[in-house]
C-alpha positions in Angstrom: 0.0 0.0 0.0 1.3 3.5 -0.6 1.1 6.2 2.0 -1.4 8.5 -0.7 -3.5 5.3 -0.7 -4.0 5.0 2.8 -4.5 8.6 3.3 -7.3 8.4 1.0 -8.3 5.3 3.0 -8.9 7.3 6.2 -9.2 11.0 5.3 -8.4 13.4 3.0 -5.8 12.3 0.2 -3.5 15.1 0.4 -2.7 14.3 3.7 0.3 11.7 2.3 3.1 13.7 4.8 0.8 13.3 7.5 0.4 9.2 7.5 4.0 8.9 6.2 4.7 10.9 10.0 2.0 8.8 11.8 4.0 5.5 10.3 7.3 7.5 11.3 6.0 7.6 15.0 4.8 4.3 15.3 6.4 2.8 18.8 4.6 -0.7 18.4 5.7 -1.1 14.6 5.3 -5.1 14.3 2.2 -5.1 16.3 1.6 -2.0 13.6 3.0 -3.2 10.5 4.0 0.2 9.0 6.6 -0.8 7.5 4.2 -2.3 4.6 3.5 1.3 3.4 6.2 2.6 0.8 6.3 5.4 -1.2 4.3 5.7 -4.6 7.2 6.6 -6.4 9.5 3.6 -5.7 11.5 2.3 -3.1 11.0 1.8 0.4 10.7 5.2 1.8 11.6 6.2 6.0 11.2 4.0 9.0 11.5 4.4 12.2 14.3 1.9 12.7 16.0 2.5 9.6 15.2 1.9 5.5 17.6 -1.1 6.0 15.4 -2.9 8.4 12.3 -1.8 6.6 13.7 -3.7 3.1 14.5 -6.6 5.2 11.5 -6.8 6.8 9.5 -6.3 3.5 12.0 -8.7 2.0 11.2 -11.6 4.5 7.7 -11.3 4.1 7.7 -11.6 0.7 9.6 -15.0 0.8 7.0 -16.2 3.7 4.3 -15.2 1.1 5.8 -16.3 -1.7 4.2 -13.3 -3.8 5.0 -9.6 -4.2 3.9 -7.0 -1.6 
């Protein structure tokens, strides 16, 4: 999911920097999975504990899936 489309999910869809800052403040991020929201554009975009961990995580979950995120 893209932080535009979840904006639009639960409000207004300009409010992309205001998600991507909710996701960015998550303190409970597995519980939360945040890191599952990426940029539009490409790429992984911020997280809280680094865009290392995030493409690691997404990465991981991927192969448990065994299909694209």
């Amino acid at each position: 999911m893209h932080y535009s489309e979840l904006a639009s999910a639960i409000g207004p869809p300009e409010a992309t920097r205001a998600v991507a800052r909710a996701c960015a403040s998550n303190p409970v991020a597995i519980v939360i999975p945040c890191h599952r929201v990426v940029p539009k554009t490409g790429g992984v975009g911020g997280y809280r504990w680094g865009a290392e961990r995030k493409s690691k995580l997404l990465a991981m979950e991927k192969l448990k899936r065994g299909c694209t995120i």
